[in-house]
MIPA-119300 format. One record per residue (C-alpha): residue in one letter; x, y, z; residue number from 1. Coordinates in steps of 0.2 Angstrom, whole numbers. Layout:
// MIPA-119300
+------+-------+-------+-------+-----+
: type :    xx :    yy :    zz : seq :
+------+-------+-------+-------+-----+
:    a :     X :     Y :     Z : NUM :
...
+------+-------+-------+-------+-----+
This chain:
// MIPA-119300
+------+-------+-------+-------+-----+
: type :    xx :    yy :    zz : seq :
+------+-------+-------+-------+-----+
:    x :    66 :    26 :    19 :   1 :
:    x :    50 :    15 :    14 :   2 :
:    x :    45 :     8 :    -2 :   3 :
:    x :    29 :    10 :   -14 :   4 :
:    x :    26 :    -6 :   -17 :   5 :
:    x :    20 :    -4 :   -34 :   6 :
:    x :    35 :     5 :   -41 :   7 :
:    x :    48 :     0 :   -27 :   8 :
:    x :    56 :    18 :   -27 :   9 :
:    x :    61 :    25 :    -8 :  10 :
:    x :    51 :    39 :     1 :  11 :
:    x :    52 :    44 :    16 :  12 :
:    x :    36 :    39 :    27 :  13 :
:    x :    26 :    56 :    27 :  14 :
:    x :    26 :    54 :     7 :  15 :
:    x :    18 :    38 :     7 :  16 :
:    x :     0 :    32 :     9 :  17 :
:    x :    -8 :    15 :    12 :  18 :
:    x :   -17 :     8 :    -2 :  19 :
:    x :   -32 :    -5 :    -2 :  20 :
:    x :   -26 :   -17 :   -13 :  21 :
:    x :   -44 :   -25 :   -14 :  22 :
:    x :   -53 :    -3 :   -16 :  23 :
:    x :   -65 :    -5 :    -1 :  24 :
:    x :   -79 :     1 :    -9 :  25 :
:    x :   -76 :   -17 :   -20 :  26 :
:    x :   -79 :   -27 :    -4 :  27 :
:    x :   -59 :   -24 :     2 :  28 :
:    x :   -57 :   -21 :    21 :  29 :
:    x :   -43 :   -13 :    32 :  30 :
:    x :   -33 :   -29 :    33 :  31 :
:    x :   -15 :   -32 :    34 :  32 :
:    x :   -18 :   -42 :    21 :  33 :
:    x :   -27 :   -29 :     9 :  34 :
:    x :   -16 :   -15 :    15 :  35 :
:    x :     1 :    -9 :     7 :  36 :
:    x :    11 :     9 :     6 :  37 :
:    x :    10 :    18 :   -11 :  38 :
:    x :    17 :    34 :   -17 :  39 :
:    x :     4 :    44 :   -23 :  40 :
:    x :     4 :    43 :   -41 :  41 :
:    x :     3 :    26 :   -40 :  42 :
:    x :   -10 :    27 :   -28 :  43 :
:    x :   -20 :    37 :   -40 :  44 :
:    x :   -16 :    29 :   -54 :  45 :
:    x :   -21 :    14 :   -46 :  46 :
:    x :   -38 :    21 :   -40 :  47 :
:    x :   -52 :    13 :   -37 :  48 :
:    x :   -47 :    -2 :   -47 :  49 :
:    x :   -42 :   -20 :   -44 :  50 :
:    x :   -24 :   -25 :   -48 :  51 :
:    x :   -30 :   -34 :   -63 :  52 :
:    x :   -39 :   -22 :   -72 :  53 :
:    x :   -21 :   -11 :   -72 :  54 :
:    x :    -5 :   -15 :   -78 :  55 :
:    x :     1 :   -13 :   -61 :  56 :
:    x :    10 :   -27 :   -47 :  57 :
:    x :    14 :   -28 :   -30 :  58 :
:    x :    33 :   -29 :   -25 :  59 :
:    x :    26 :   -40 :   -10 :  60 :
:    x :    11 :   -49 :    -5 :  61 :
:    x :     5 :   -39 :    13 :  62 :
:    x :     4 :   -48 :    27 :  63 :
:    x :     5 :   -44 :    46 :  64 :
:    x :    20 :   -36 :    54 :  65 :
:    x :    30 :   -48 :    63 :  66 :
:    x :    32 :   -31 :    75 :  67 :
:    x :    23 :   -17 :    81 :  68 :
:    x :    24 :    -4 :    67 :  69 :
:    x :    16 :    10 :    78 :  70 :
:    x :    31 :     9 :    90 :  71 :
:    x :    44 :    12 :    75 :  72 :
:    x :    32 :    29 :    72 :  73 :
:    x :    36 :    44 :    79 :  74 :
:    x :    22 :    52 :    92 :  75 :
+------+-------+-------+-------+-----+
């Protein structure tokens, strides 16, 4: 089970998505950093917004696995 890291409840990974924190088309890239798993009704309440500009917060701050996360994945 993962998390959405804007509401913190559990999913199991084929119900999640990754979110841009920073929406790329405001200048947000495919960073570890910019990159987080949302259920999607966050991720669509969310949209194409900034953090600020919702009443929404992250659980965690992303940053780069410490491990490789496409080895934990099923092929």
């Amino acid at each position: 089970m993962y998390r959405c890291q804007y509401c913190y409840n559990k999913f199991h990974q084929n119900k999640l998505t990754l979110d841009h924190v920073i929406p790329k088309s405001r200048g947000g890239g495919k960073t570890w950093e910019n990159l987080v798993t949302s259920c999607n009704p966050c991720n669509q309440k969310k949209g194409d917004k900034r953090l600020s500009e919702t009443s929404m917060k992250l659980f965690k701050v992303p940053t780069m696995p410490k491990y490789n996360v496409f080895r934990t994945k099923p092929h």
